[in-house]
C-alpha positions in Angstrom: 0.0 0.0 0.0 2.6 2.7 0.9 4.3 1.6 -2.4 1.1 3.1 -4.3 0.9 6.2 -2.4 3.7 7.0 -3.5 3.8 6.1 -6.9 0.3 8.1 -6.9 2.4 11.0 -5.4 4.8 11.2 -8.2 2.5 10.3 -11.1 0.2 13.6 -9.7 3.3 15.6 -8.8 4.4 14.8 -12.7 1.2 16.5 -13.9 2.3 19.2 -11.8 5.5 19.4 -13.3 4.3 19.2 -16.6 2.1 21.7 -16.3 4.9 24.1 -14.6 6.7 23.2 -17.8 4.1 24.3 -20.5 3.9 27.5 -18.8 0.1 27.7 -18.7 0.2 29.2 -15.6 0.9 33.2 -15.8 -0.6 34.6 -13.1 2.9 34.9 -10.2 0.8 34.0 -7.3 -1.1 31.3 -8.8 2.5 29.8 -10.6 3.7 30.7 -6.6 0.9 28.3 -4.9 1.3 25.3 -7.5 5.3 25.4 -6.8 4.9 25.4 -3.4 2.5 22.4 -3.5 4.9 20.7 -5.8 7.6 21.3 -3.3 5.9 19.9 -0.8 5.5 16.7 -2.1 8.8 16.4 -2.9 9.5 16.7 1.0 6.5 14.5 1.6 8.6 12.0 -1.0 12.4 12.8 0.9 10.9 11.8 3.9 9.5 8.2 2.9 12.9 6.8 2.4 14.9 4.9 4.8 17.7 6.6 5.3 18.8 4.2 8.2 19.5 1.4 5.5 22.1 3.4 3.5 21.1 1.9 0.5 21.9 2.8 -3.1 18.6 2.8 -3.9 17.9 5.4 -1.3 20.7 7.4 -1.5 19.9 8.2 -5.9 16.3 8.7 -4.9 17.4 10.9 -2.4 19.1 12.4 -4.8 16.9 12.9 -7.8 13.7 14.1 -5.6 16.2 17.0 -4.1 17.6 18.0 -8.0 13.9 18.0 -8.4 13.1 19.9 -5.4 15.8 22.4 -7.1 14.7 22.9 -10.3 11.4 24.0 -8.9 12.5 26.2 -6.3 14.5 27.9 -9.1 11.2 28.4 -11.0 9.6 30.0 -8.0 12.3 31.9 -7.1 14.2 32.8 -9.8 11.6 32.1 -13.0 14.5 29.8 -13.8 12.6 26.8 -15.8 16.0 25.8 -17.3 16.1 22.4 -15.1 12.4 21.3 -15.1 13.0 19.5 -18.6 15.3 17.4 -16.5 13.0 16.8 -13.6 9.7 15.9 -16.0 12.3 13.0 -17.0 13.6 11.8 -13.9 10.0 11.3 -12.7 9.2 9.5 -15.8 12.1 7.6 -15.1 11.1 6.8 -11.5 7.1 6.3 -12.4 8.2 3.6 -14.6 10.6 1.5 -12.4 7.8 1.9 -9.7 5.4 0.8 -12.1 8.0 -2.4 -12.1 8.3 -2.8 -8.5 4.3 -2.6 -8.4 4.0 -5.2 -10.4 6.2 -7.2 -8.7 4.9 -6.5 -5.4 1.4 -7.7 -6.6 2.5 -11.1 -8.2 4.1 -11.7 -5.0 1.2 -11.0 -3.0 -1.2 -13.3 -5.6 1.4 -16.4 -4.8 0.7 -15.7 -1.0 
């Protein structure tokens, strides 16, 4: 179950993103609000990783939601959208291999 939250986290904070990106949003406190929601979840996100295990796993995802966290706080601070390109990927990137582990996790749980 906490595997789909968040998976359901990124997919919705990817529409964010994507949205950030096309620049549909003109209005500064309206574009101010959706960055800080975004921002948010990535917080939400840095906090639901084990960082007691010291695990590669943890320390790249650590990684890519805080470059992520970056690029947006550059947009909201700076009008900077020269990194969100990169973050739209990454969470592609990341919605897929959950979409894997998913997967996994529910063939597992059919075979008891």
């Amino acid at each position: 179950e906490a595997i789909k939250k968040i998976k359901r986290v990124i997919i919705y904070t990817h529409g964010q993103i994507k949205q950030l990106h096309s620049h549909e949003i003109k209005d500064e406190k309206n574009l101010t609000t959706l960055c800080t929601a975004i921002i948010n979840n990535f917080f939400w996100l840095v906090n639901t990783l084990d960082k007691s295990k010291k695990s590669e796993l943890t320390k790249d995802l650590d990684y890519l939601y805080k470059h992520c966290l970056f690029s947006i706080i550059r947009v909201r601070d700076f009008n900077d959208y020269d990194f969100v390109p990169g973050c739209v990927k990454v969470l592609e990137d990341i919605t897929e291999s959950w979409d894997r582990v998913s997967l996994a996790a529910d063939k597992a749980e059919a075979f008891g």
